[in-house]
C-alpha positions in Angstrom: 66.1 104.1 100.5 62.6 105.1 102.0 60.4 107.4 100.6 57.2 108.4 102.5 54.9 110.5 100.2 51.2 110.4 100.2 49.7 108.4 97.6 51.7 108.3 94.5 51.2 106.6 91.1 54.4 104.5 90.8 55.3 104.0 86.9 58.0 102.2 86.2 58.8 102.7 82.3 62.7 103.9 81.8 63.9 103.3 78.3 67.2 100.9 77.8 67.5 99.9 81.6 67.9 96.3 82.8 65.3 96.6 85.7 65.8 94.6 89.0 62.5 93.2 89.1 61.3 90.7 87.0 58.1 92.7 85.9 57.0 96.1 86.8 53.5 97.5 86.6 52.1 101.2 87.7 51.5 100.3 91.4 49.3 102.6 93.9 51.3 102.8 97.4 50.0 104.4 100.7 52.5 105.6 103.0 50.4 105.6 105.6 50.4 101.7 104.9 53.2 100.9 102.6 56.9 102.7 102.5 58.8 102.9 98.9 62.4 102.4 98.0 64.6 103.1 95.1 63.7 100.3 92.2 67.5 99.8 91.2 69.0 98.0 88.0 71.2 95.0 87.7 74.2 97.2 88.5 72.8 97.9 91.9 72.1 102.0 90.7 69.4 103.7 91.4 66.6 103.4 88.1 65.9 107.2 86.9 63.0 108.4 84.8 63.2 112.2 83.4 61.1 113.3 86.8 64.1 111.5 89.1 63.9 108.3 90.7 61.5 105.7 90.2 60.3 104.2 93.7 58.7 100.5 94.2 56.9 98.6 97.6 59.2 95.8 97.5 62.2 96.7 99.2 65.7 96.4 98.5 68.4 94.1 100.4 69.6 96.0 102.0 68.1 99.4 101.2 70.9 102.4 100.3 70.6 105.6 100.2 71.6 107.7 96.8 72.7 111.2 96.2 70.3 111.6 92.7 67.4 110.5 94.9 68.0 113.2 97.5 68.4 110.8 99.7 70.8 111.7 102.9 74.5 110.7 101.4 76.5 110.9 104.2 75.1 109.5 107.3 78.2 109.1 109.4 80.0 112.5 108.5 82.8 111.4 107.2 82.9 113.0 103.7 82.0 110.3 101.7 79.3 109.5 100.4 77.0 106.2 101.8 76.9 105.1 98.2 80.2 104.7 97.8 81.6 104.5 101.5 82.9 100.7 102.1 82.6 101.8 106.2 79.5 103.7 106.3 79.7 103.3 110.2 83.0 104.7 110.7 83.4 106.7 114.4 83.2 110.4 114.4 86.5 112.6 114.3 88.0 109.2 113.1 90.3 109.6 109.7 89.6 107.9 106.4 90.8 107.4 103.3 88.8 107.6 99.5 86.9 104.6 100.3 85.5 106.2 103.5 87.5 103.3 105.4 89.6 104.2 108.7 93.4 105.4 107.4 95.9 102.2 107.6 99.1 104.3 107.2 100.9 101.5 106.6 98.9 99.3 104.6 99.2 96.3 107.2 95.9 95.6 107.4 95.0 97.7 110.6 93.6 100.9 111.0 95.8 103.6 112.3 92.9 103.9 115.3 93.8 100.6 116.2 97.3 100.0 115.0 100.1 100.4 118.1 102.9 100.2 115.6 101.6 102.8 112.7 104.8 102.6 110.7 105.7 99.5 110.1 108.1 99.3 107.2 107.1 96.5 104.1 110.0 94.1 105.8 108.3 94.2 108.9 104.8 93.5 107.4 106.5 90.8 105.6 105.8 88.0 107.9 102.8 89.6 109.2 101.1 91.6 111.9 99.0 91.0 115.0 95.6 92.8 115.8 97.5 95.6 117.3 99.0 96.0 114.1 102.9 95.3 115.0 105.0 92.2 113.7 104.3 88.7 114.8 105.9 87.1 117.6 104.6 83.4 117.1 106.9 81.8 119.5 106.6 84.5 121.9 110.4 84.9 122.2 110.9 88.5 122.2 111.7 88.7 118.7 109.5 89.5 115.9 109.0 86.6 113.3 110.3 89.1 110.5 113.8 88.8 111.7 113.5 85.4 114.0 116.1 83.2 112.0 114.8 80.0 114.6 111.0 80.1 114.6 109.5 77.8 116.6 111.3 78.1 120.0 110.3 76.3 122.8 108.6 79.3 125.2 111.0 80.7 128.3 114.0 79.0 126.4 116.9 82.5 126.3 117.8 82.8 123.1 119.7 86.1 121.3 119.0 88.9 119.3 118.3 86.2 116.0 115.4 84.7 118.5 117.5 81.2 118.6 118.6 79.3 121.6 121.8 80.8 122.9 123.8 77.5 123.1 123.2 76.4 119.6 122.7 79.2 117.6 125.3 81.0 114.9 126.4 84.3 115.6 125.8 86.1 112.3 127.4 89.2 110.7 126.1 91.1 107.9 128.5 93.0 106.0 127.8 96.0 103.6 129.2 94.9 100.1 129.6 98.6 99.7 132.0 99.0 102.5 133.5 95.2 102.1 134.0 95.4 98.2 135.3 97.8 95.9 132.3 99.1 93.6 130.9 96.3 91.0 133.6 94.3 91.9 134.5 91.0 94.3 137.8 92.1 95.6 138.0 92.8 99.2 138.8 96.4 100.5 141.2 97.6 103.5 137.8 98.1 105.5 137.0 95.0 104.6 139.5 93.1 105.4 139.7 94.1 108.9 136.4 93.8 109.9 136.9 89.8 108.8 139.9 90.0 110.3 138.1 90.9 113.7 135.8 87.8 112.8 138.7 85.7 112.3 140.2 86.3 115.8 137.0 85.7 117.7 136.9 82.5 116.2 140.5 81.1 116.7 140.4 82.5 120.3 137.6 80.2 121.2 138.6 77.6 118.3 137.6 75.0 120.9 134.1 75.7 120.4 134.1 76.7 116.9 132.0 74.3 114.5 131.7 76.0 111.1 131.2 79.7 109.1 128.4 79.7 106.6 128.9 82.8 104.0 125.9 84.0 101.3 126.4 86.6 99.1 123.8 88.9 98.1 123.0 92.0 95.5 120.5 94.3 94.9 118.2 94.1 91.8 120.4 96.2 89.6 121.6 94.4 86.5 120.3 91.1 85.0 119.4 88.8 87.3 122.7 86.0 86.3 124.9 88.4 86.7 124.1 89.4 90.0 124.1 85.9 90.5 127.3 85.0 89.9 128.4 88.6 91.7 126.9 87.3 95.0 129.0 83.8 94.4 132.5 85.6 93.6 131.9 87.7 96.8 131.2 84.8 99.3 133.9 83.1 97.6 136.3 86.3 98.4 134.9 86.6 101.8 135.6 82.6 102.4 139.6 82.7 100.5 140.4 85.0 103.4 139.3 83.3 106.2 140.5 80.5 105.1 144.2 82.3 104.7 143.8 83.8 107.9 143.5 80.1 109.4 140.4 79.0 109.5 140.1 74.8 108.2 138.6 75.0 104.5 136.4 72.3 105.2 134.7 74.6 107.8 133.9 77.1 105.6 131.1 76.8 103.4 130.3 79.7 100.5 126.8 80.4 98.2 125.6 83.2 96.7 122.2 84.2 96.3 121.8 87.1 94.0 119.0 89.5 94.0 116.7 87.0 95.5 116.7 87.1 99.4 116.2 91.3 99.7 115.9 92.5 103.2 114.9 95.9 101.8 113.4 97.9 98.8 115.0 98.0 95.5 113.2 101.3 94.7 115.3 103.3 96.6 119.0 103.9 96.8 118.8 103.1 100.7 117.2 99.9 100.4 119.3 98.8 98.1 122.4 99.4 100.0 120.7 97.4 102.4 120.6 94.7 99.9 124.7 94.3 98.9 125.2 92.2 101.8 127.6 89.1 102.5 125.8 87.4 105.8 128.4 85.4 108.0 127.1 82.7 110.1 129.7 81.6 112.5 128.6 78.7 114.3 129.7 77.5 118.0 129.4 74.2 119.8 
């Protein structure tokens, strides 16, 4: 940083410090003529001799102000200090975090002054965020690419809630494994039953444009990673021995499982992974 002061002896002689300079010798600056700056160390510190900073002509790139040198340590007001704000230009009255950097509540990237969507949960973020700080729409459909099971639609085409062209795309169900299943097992409850059942009778009543059902079984990330495997499998499997009982031509139905590996939520919290014991049922039409 600066320092205006007369006519001063500059010494530069500080035991055990790695100076920036190559060589330092006593030099005699005007201020009148000359301004001095901190001399700082290959760390980028301020150099300190037992009187307090040492000061040199040849300025630093850029030049930084530092709290032992008295210098002024907080030029924008925001509580933290120049030397160690990362946004040392950071509007008055705005918010910041420990770095001195505009608060992104959300951690997508975009500053809460900024962001039109401030709580965006991690699935959202997942596929991204634009510079108003909500989720991507790269095919401009209407749906947000986090949940856009057909990206890449042509623009203006209609398409439904999945962002895929209503005439070709499946209708998909996604049904709780906690509701469909009895607990750590792959045998079908009362509840679930009938809301396949349901499934079932939409697709025999318009059988003429039925084409095929696609199930995958998930799990959360409780247990070892196999036997959720094979947990997901056994469950799709279930969900497909019904429908197929119920009518619906075996070699229409398809069946995988996918473990813990395709989460739609957290596994850190009981919620999210409720959300993750899923079977997903893809029904689709002609």
């Amino acid at each position: 940083m600066l320092k205006n002061s007369g006519r001063k002896l500059l010494i530069g002689v500080v035991a055990s410090t790695i100076l920036s300079a190559a060589t330092f010798s006593p030099v005699i600056v005007s201020a009148e003529t000359q301004p001095t700056y901190n001399l700082l160390d290959r760390t980028g510190n301020p150099v300190l001799s037992r009187t307090g900073c040492v000061y040199v002509k040849n300025a630093n790139d850029p030049a930084k102000p530092f709290e032992e040198c008295g210098d002024i340590i907080d030029s924008d007001g925001d509580g933290v200090n120049d030397d160690k704000d990362e946004c040392p230009n950071t509007p008055k009255g705005v918010e910041v975090d420990e770095k001195g950097c505009p608060v992104d509540s959300d951690g997508d990237g975009v500053a809460d002054i900024n962001d039109d969507c401030p709580n965006n949960t991690p699935r959202e973020i997942s596929r991204g965020v634009d510079a108003s700080g909500c989720p991507k729409d790269s095919d401009l459909d209407g749906v947000p690419d986090y949940k856009d099971r057909c990206p890449g639609t042509p623009y203006g085409e209609a398409v439904d809630q999945y962002g895929c062209a209503v005439a070709d795309v499946p209708r998909v169900e996604i049904l709780s494994s906690d509701i469909t299943f009895a607990f750590d097992s792959y045998r079908l409850t009362a509840q679930g039953q009938g809301e396949l059942g349901s499934i079932v009778d939409q697709i025999l009543s318009n059988f003429d444009k039925f084409s095929s059902v696609a199930l995958t079984g998930h799990t959360d990330a409780i247990g070892s990673s196999r036997y959720n495997q094979t947990l997901s499998e056994r469950r799709a499997n279930a969900v497909k021995q019904f429908l197929v009982g119920r009518g619906i031509p075996v070699d229409q139905v398809s069946a995988q499982g996918k473990g813990e590996s395709s989460p739609v939520a957290s596994n850190s919290t009981r919620e999210g992974r409720a959300q993750n014991r899923r079977v997903e049922v893809f029904v689709d039409m002609k």
